[in-house]
C-alpha positions as CSV (number, residue, x, y, z in Angstrom):
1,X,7.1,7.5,29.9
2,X,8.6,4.4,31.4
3,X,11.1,2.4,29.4
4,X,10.7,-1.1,29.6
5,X,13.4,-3.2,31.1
6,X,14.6,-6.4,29.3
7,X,17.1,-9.1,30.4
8,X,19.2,-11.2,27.8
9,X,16.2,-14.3,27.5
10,X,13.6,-11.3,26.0
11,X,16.0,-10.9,23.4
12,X,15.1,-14.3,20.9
13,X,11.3,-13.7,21.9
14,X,11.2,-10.1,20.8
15,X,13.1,-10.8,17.7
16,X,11.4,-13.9,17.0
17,X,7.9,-12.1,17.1
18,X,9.1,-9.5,14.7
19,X,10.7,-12.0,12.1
20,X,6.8,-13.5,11.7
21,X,5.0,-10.4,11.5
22,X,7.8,-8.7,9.2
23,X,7.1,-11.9,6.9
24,X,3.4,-11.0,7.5
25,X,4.2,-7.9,6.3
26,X,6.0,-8.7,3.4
27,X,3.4,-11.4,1.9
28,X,0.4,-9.4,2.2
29,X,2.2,-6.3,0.8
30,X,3.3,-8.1,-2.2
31,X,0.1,-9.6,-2.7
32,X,-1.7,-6.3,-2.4
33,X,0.7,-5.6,-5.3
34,X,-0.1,-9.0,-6.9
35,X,-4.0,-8.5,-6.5
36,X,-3.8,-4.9,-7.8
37,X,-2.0,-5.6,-11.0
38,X,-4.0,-8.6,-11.6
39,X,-6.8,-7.2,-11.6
40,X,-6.3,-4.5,-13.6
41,X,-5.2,-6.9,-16.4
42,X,-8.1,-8.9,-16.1
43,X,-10.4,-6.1,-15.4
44,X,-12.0,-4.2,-18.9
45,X,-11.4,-0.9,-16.7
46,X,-8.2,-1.8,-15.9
47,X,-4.9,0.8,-17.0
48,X,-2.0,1.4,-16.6
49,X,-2.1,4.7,-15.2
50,X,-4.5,2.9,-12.2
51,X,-2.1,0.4,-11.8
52,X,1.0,3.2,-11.1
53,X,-1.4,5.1,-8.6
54,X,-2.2,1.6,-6.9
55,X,1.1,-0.1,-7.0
56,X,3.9,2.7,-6.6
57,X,2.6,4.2,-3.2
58,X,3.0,1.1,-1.9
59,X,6.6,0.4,-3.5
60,X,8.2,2.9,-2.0
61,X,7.9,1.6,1.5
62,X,9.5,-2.3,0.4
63,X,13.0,-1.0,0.7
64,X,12.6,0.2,4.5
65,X,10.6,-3.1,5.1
66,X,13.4,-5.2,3.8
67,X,16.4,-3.2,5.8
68,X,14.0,-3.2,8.8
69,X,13.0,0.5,9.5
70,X,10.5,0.8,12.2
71,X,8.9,4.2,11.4
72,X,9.0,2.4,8.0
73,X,6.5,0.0,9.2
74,X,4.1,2.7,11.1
75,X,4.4,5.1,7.9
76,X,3.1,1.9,6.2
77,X,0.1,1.7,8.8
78,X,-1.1,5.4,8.1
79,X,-1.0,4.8,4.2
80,X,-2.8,1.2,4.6
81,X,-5.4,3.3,6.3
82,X,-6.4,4.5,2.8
83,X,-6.7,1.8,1.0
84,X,-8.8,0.3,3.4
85,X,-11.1,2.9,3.6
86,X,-11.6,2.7,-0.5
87,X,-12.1,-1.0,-0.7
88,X,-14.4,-1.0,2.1
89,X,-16.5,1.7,0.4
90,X,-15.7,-0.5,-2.7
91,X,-16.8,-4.4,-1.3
92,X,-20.2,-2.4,0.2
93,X,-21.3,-1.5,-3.1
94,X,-23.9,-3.2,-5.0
95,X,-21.0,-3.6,-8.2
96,X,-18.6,-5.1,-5.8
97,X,-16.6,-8.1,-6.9
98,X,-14.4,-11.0,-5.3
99,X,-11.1,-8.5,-5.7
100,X,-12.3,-5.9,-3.6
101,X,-13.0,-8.4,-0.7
102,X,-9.9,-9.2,-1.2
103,X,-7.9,-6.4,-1.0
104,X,-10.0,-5.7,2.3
105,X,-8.8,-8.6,3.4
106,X,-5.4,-8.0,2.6
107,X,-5.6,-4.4,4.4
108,X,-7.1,-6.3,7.2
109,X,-4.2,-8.4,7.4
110,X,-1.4,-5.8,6.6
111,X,-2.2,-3.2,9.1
112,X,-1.8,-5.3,12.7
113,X,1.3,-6.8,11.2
114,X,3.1,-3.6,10.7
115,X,2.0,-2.1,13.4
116,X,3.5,-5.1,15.7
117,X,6.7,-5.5,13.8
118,X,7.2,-1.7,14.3
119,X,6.4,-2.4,18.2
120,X,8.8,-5.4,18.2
121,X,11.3,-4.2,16.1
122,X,11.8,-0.9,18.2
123,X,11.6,-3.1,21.5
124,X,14.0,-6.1,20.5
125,X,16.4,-3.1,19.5
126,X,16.1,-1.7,23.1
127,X,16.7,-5.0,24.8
128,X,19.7,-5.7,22.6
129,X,20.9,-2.0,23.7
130,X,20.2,-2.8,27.2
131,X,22.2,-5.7,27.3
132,X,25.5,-5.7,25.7
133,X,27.1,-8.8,26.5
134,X,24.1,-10.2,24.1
135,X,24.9,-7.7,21.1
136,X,27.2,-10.0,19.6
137,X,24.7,-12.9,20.1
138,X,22.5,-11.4,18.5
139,X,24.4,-10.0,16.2
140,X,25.6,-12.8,14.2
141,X,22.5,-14.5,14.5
142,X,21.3,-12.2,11.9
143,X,23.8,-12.4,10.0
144,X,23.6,-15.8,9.9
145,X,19.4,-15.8,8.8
């Protein structure tokens, strides 16, 4: 496998990129959450026990998101792929209701931005790594945001 090669000026791009899709990530996560709970509030079939087999699934993956984990992100991607195969089956049933369009949506939405700020997260890594005299650039530029 060839490794890409990256000079100091990919560094901003590449982390750039990732910062949007991680907040992509983020905001349709939580309001997967948001939509799930909701819903089984308003909802007569709604529980609590559906809620918890919704909700914590997803829950455990917000801590790796928020340090910034790739394989976090692409573990996310393969669970995702769940959920969007029950709400599709959901929204294409004759009982389907504006929440299961939604969460399809959501899925929709969730998926390509993990999967890219995975991608970018593990390739703005590399190009810090490949050059050094940017490291402490780069460095406290996060620290800073």
């Amino acid at each position: 496998m060839k490794i890409p090669q990256y000079s100091a000026a990919d560094i901003a791009p590449l982390t750039q990129r990732y910062k949007v899709a991680r907040w992509l990530t983020l905001g349709s996560l939580l309001a997967l959450l948001a939509l799930f709970c909701i819903s089984n509030i308003v909802e007569p079939t709604g529980s609590l026990f559906r809620v918890l087999v919704q909700c914590v699934p997803l829950l455990l993956f917000i801590p790796g998101i928020w340090i910034g984990h790739h394989r976090t992100y692409s573990w996310l991607c393969f669970v995702i792929l769940f959920y969007f195969t029950a709400f599709v089956v959901e929204a294409m049933s004759p009982f389907a209701n504006l929440s299961d369009y939604l969460a399809t949506a959501l899925t929709v939405l969730l998926f390509p931005a993990a999967m890219m700020a995975s991608r970018w997260r593990q390739h703005s890594r590399l190009a810090v790594s490949q050059n050094p005299t940017s490291r402490r650039n780069a460095d406290s530029n996060a620290e800073r945001e």
